[in-house]
N, C-alpha and C positions, 0 to 999 in steps of 0.2 A: 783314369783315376791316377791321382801322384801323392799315395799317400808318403813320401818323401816330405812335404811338408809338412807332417805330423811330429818332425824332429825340432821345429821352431817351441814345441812345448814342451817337449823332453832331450833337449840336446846332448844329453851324455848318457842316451842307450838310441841302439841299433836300432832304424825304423824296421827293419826285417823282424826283430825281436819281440813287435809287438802285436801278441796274437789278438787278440780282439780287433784287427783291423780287418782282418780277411774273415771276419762273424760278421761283421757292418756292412763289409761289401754284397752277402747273400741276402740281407735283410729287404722284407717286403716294404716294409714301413721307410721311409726317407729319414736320411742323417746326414748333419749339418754341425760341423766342429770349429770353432772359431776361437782364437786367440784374446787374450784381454783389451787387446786394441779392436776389437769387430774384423780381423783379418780372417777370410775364410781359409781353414787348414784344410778340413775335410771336407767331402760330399759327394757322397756316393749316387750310385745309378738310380736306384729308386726315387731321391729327391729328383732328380735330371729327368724321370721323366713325368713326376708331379709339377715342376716348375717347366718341362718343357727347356731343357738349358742341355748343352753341354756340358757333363762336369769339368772338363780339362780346362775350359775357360771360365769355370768360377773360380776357382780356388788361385787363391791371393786375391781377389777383391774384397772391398769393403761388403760387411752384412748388407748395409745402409745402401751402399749402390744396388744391392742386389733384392732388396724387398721395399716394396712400400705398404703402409696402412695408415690407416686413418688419424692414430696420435703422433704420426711421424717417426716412431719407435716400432722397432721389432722385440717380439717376445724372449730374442737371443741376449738383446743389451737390456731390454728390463731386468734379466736376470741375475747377469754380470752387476748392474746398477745395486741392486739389493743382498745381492748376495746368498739369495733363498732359490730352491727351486722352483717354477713356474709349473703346476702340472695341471693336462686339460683345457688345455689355453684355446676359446674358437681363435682363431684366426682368419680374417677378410682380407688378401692382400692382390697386388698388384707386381708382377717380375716387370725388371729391364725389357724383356719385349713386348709388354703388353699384356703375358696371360695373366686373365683373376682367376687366384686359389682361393679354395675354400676349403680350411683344415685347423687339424686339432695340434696343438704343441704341446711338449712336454720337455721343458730344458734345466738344465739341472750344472750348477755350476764344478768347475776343477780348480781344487786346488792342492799347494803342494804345501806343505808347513806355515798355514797359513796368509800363503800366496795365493791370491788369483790367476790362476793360466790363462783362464778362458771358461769356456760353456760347451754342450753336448746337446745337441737337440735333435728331437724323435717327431716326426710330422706324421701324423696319420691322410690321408688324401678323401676329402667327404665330396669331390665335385658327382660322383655319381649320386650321392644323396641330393644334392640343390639342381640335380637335372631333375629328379625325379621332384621334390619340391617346386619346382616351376612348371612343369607338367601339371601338378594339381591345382596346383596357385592360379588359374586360366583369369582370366578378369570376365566378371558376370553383365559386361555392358549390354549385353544385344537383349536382357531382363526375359533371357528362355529359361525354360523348365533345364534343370539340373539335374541328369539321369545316373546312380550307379548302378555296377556292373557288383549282382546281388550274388553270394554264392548261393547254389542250390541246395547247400547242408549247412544247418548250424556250426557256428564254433562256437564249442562252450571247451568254458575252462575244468575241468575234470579235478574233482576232489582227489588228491593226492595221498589220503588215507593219513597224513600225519597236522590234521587242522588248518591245514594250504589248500588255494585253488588256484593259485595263480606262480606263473616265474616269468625272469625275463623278456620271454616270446609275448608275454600278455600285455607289455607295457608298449602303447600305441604311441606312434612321435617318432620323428626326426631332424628334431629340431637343435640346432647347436648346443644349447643352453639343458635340454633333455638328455641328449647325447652322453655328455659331458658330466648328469648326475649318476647314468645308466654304468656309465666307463667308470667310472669311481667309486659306484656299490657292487660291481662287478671284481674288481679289484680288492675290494675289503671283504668279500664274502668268506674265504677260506683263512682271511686273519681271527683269531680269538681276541683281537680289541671290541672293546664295546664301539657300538656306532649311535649316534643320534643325526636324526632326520630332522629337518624343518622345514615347513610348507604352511602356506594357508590350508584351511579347513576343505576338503573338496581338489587336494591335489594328486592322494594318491599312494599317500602315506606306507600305509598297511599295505598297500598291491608290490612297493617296493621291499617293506623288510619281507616279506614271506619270496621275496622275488632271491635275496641276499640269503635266507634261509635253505633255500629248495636248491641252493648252488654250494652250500657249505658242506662242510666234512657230517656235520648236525642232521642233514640232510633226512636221514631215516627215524632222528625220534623227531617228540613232539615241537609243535609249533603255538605256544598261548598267547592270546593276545586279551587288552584290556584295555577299555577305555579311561581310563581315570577321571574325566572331564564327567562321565555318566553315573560315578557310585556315591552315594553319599559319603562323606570322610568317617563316620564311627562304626560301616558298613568293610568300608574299604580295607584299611590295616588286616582284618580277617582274613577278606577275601585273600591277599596278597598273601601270609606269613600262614594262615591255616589259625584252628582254635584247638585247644584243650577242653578236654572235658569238664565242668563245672566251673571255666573263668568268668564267666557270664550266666545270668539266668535262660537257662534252655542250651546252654552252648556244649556241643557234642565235637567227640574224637573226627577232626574234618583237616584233609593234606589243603594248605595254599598253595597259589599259582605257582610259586617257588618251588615246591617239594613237586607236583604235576610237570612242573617244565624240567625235571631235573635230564641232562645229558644234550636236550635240546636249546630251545630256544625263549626267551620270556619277551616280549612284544608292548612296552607299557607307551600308549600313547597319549599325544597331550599331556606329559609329565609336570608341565606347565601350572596344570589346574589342581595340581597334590597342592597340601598345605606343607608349609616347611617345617611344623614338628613332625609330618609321616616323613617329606624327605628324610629328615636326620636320621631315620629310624634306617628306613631306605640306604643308607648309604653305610648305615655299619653292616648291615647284611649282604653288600656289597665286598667293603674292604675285607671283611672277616671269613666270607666267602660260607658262611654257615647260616639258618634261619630256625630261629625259634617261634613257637607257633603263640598264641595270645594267651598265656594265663600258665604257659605251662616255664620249668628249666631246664628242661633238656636241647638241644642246640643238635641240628642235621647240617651234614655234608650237604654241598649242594655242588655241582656242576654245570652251568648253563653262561650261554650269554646272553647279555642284555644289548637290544634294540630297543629305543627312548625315542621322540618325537616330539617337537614342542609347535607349536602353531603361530612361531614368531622368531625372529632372530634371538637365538638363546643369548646372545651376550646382553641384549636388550632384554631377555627375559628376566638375566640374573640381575643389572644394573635398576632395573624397578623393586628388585625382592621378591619376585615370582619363582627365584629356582638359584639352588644354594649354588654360590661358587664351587664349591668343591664337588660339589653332585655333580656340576655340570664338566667339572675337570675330569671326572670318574668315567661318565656314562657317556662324553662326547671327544670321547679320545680321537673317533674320527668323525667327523663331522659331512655331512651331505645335504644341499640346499637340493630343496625338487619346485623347480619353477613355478609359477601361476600360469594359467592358460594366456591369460593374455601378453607373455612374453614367448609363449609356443604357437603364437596365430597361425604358421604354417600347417600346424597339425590338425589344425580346425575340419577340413575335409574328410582325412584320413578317421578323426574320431566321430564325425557325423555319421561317415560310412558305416563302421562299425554299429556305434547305437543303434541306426536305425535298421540294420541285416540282424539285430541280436532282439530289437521289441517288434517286429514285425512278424521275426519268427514264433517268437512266444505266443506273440498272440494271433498267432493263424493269421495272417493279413499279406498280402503281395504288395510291396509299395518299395519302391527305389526310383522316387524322383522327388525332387525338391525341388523349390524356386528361387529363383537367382536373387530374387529379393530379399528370401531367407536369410541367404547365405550375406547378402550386404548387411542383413541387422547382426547379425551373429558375426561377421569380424568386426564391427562396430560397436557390439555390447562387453563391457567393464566384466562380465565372468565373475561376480565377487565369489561365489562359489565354486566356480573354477572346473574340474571337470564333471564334477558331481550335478553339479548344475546343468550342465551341457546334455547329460547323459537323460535327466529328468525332463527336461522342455522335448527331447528327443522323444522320452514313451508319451507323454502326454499328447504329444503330437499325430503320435501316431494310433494311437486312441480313439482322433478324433476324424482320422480321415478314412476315406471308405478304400477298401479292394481297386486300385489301379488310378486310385487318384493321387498328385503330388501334394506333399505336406506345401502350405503358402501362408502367409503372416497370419491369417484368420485363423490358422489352426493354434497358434503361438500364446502362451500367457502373455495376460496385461503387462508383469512388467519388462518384457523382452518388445514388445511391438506399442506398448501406450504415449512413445514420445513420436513414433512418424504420427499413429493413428489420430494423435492430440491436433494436428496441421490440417487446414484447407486443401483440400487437393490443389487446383488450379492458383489458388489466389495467395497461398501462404508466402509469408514470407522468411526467406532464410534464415536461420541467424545463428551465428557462430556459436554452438557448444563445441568444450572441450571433453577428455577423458575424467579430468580430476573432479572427483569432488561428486560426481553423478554415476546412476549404476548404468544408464545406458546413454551412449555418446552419438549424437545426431553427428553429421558430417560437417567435418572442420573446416570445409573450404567450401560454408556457403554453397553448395551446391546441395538441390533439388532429385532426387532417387524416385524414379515410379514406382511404385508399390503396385500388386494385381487389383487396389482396387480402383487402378486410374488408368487414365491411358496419356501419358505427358504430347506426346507428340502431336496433339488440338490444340495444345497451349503454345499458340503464334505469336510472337512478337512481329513487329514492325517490322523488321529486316527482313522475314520470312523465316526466320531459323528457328526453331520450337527453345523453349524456355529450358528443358533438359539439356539439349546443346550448346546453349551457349554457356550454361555454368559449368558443361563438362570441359569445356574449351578452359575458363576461366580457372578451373580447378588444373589443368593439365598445366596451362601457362604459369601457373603459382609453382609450384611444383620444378617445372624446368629453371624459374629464374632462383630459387632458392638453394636448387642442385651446382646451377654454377657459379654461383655467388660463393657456397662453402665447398666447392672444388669437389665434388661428389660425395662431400660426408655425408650420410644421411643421419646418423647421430644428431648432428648439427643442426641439420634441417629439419628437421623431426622436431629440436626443441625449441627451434626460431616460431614454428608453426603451431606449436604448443600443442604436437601429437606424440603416440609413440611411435618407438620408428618401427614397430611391427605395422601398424596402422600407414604409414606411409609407404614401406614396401609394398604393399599392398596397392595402395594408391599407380604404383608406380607400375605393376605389373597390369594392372587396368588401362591405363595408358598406354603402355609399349615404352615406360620411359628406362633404359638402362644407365645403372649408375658408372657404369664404365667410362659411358660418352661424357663424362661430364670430370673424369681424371686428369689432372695435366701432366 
């Protein structure tokens, strides 16, 4: 370690003087200190042995010599670049000797009187997560039965006694992009900022804020939750603020969701689908922090926070007129995107397993095996509903197959299995769909998949080689000239091929193809 360099950003104090150096030194997580120029000052043990480096021989090189990724940029000089902190950042990269990291950044710029010094960054090290990711990821080529390893007790999520069943343990995924929302509701949970959530319909919404809840200080009162998408709006206002007695014909002394959540937590999701005269209403009993009930003038203390959820990019939401600026300044102080499945495709196994050990159990049934073909439709199928969906083709499924038999495409709904099932067996002929635009996506490279109710390897061509081989060949060779055509980006590759790149990883772990071999 020399942190003696550390006096090129502060020259007129003692590098001895400055205590937070020897806190950095004990830290588990990796740190990485560099100057306005990209000149490494700092970098302690823990980075040294996430990168596999010597510290004594980084510090004074350049960042840029010392990481590579895919946009040519490091998450150190993106930062330095803008001047904003980067937090949660995946990061895919490559060191001077070769090793690929797989990690999480968080860099946060220094400055002094509105001088730039440099930047400070914090690296979490997730290579045990993508060993275990690659481990599940196995490629389904040999089209055998898919066996998991069942536990012999249910896990059920346990009513919590405060309108929760779920916390963080509950939320299945290890996927960078999941990580990465987990780490930053994780973080905001013991803050009194409001938070708003946005996901498609089916991602998960609710299982996160009761997740942020059950870790808050809030933790022991209640937890309300509300759909706003499901109440009629002249229903609604009631429900939310409570009624007075006689403001309405039949309308009785009744607490709203507001005065019910009071200490705890208020949960309003799809805020999106409120009309913007309940917003406005919404948002002074917000700023004013007090709620009057429908018909009445008297006005309650109120103490809660709000978790919001819209089912779209809320900036997108407010620029159509679906959700007031200011509401969304109020109630999206912190902001958290929670992925679609189809950008968590790794987790796809991991919540198969799941599903199917939790409706197998229910329903009295012994079943943990699937078929490898399955699992090709299912990283292949668009997810519009995302894991709700997932979870539902999973009971249905299992529904429909008997004590020790594996779930196989025949057990599957139409619209998960109706585009192979639409094909000729032997005689069809390929034809390139993509992702966009369709809910399930046939395979992009022209390549032919057996399904259980074929057997491809009687389909002989000429040369002797069965018609699944040689388009698995053609699919592999597409694949490898594409990878070093764009120097191993698979971002790149991915959009040349007009896939996504979860959809190609995939491809790629089928193959045996690593994107390493194809770095220069």
């Amino acid at each position: 370690m020399k942190p003696i360099a550390i006096h090129n950003l502060f020259p007129d104090v003692d590098p001895s003087s400055i205590p937070f150096l020897s806190i950095l030194d004990q830290f588990y997580a990796g740190v990485v200190i560099a100057d306005a120029a990209g000149k490494i000052l700092y970098y302690n043990d823990a980075q040294g042995c996430i990168d596999n480096l010597d510290p004594n021989k980084v510090i004074g090189r350049m960042v840029t010599d010392l990481y590579r990724v895919d946009d040519d940029d490091t998450p150190i000089i993106n930062c330095m670049e803008s001047g904003k902190p980067l937090k949660n950042h995946a990061c895919y990269y490559r060191t001077w000797l070769g090793k690929i990291v797989n990690s999480i950044h968080n860099v946060y710029p220094l400055y002094s009187h509105e001088k730039l010094l440099g930047a400070i960054c914090f690296v979490s090290d997730y290579s045990i997560t993508r060993q275990t990711l690659e481990t599940i990821s196995q490629p389904y080529a040999s089209r055998e039965i898919k066996t998991f390893k069942i536990p012999t007790t249910p896990a059920k999520s346990s009513d919590k006694g405060n309108g929760t069943r779920f916390s963080f343990k509950d939320i299945i995924g290890e996927s960078p992009e999941l990580v990465k929302a987990v780490e930053s509701a994780r973080m905001a949970s013991d803050s009194p900022s409001s938070i708003m959530l946005h996901g498609e319909t089916g991602t998960g919404k609710e299982l996160m804020a009761q997740s942020i809840h059950n870790t808050s200080a809030r933790k022991d009162k209640s937890f309300i939750a509300i759909n706003c998408a499901a109440i009629p709006e002249h229903l609604l206002e009631g429900i939310l603020f409570g009624t007075a007695k006689g403001a309405f014909t039949g309308a009785l002394d009744k607490q709203g969701l507001f005065e019910r959540a009071d200490g705890g937590t208020l949960f309003l999701d799809e805020i999106n689908s409120m009309s913007i005269g309940l917003q406005s209403k919404l948002l002074r009993v917000i700023q004013e922090r007090k709620v009057r009930r429908v018909g009445s003038l008297k006005e309650t203390d109120m103490d809660i926070r709000i978790i919001s959820s819209v089912n779209e990019d809320p900036h997108q939401a407010a620029e159509r007129g679906a959700l007031r600026y200011d509401l969304l300044y109020r109630l999206g102080v912190l902001i958290i995107r929670i992925p679609p499945l189809r950008e968590r495709i790794w987790d796809l196994e991991k919540l198969v397993r799941h599903f199917l050990h939790k409706h197998s159990t229910r329903l009295g049934k012994k079943i943990n095996a699937i078929s490898a073909d399955v699992m090709e439709l299912f990283h292949n199928h668009h997810w519009i509903g995302n894991v709700r969906e997932l979870e539902h083709v999973i009971e249905g499924a299992v529904n429909l197959v008997s004590d020790g038999e594996a779930i196989k495409i025949r057990h599957l709904p139409d619209h998960i299995n109706k585009t192979t099932a639409s094909l000729p067996n032997a005689s069809r002929t390929p034809s390139r769909l993509t992702e966009k635009g369709t809910a399930f996506s046939a395979d992009p490279f022209n390549v032919i998949f057996p399904t259980d109710h074929q057997a491809p390897a009687t389909t002989v061509s000429p040369q002797g080689k069965s018609l699944a081989k040689i388009q698995a060949e053609n699919e592999s060779r597409t694949i490898r000239e594409m990878l070093k055509f764009f120097q191993g980006n698979v971002s790149k590759a991915a959009r040349k091929l007009d896939v996504s790149p979860q959809l190609l990883n995939y491809k790629m772990k089928k193959h045996n193809i690593h994107r390493k071999d194809f770095l220069l």
